[in-house]
C-alpha positions, 0 to 999 in steps of 0.5 A: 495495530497490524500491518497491511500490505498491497501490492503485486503478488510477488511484493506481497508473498513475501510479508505472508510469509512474515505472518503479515494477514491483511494484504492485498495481491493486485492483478491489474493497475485499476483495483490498486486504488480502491484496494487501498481505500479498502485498507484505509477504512480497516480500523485494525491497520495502523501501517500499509506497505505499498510497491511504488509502482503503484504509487506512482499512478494514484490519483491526485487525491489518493496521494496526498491522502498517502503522503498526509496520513499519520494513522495508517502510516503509509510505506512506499517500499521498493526504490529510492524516494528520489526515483518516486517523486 
């Protein structure tokens, strides 16, 4: 299992470093959702890093797959969960 990671081009440079290949760099808000659905059919992920920013524009349906996920395991990364919720 490897890891994936979405997120803005600065969140995401970090874990290339680390040797981390299946990432995503977003421009803008929009392609968020459907980069992450992406991720979500790669067999080969078994845990996806995202920023909060992120997160907190999802669609209802895209959360709770988020929140309900067990494999991939999805990591929200970046501020205290109470600044999430």
């Amino acid at each position: 299992m490897e890891f994936g990671v979405i997120g803005d081009e600065q969140f995401v440079l970090g874990f290339k470093l680390l040797g981390i290949k299946k990432n995503r760099s977003i421009i803008n808000d929009n392609e968020f959702e459907d980069g992450l659905i992406e991720m979500f059919r790669d067999k080969e992920v078994g845990i996806i890093i995202i920023q909060p920013e992120y997160y907190k524009i999802l669609s209802t349906k895209t959360k709770l797959r988020v929140d309900t996920s067990v494999k991939p395991t999805v990591i929200v990364l970046g501020e205290k969960l109470s600044d999430i919720l």
